[in-house]
C-alpha positions as CSV (number, residue, x, y, z in Angstrom):
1,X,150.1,137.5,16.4
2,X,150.2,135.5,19.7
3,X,152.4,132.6,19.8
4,X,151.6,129.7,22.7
5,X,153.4,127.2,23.4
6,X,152.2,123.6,24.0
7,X,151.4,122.6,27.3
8,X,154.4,121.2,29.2
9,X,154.7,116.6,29.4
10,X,156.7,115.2,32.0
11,X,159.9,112.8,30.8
12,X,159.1,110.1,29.3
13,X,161.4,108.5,31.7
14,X,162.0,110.5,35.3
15,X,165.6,111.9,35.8
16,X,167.1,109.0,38.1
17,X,165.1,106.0,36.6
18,X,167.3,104.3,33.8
19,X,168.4,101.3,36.0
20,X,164.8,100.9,37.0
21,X,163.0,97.4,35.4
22,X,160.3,97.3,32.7
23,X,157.7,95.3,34.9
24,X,154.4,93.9,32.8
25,X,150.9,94.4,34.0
26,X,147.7,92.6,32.6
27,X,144.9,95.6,31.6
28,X,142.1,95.5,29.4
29,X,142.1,97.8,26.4
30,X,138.9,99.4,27.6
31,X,140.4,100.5,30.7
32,X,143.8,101.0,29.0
33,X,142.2,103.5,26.3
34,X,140.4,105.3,29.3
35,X,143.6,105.9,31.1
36,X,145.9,106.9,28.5
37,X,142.9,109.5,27.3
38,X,142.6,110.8,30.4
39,X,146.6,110.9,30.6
40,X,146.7,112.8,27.4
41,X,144.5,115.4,28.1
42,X,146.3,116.3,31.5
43,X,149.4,115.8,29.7
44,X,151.2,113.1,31.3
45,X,152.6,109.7,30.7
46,X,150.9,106.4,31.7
47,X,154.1,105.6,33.4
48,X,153.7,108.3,35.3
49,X,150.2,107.6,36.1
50,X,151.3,103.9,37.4
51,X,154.7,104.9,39.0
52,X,152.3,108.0,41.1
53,X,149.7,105.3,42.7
54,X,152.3,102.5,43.2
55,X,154.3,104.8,45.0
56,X,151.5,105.9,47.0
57,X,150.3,102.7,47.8
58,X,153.6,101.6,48.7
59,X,153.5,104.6,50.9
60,X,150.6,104.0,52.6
61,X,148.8,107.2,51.0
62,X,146.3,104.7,49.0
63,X,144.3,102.4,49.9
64,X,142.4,99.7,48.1
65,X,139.0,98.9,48.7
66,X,138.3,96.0,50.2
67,X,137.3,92.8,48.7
68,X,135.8,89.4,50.0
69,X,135.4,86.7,47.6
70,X,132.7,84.0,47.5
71,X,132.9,80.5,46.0
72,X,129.3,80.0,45.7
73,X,129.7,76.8,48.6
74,X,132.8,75.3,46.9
75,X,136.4,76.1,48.1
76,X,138.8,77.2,45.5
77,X,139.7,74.0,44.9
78,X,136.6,73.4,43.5
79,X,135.9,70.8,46.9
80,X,132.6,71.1,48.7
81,X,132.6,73.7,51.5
82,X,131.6,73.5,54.8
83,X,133.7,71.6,57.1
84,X,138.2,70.7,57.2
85,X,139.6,67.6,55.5
């Protein structure tokens, strides 16, 4: 009879962290459900997960891609483009 035991999870909360704030972030459930799968399988927390790449991009060791936006010839507020007023 072999006995195994279940694959280790980090803390739900990190030694060191109970002062730390419960901050709110806006995330579809599509992409939610794919991170907390992916979590699950490699048996960590989704606060771990967000606390990992804020803390590198914080760090400098992430970077974002970058991003122009266009307003299809109107300014964001909604004004014709083109020239200053």
């Amino acid at each position: 009879m072999t006995i195994t035991n279940p694959p280790l999870r980090r803390a739900r909360r990190p030694v060191g962290s109970k002062e730390d704030k419960v901050r709110s972030v806006r995330i579809s459930d599509e992409v939610w459900a794919r991170a907390r799968n992916r979590a699950a399988r490699e048996g960590v927390t989704i606060s771990h997960v967000l606390l990992s790449i804020v803390e590198g991009y914080g760090a400098g060791a992430v970077d974002l891609p970058k991003v122009s936006v266009s307003y299809s010839g109107r300014t964001p507020s909604g004004k014709k483009g083109g020239g200053r007023s």
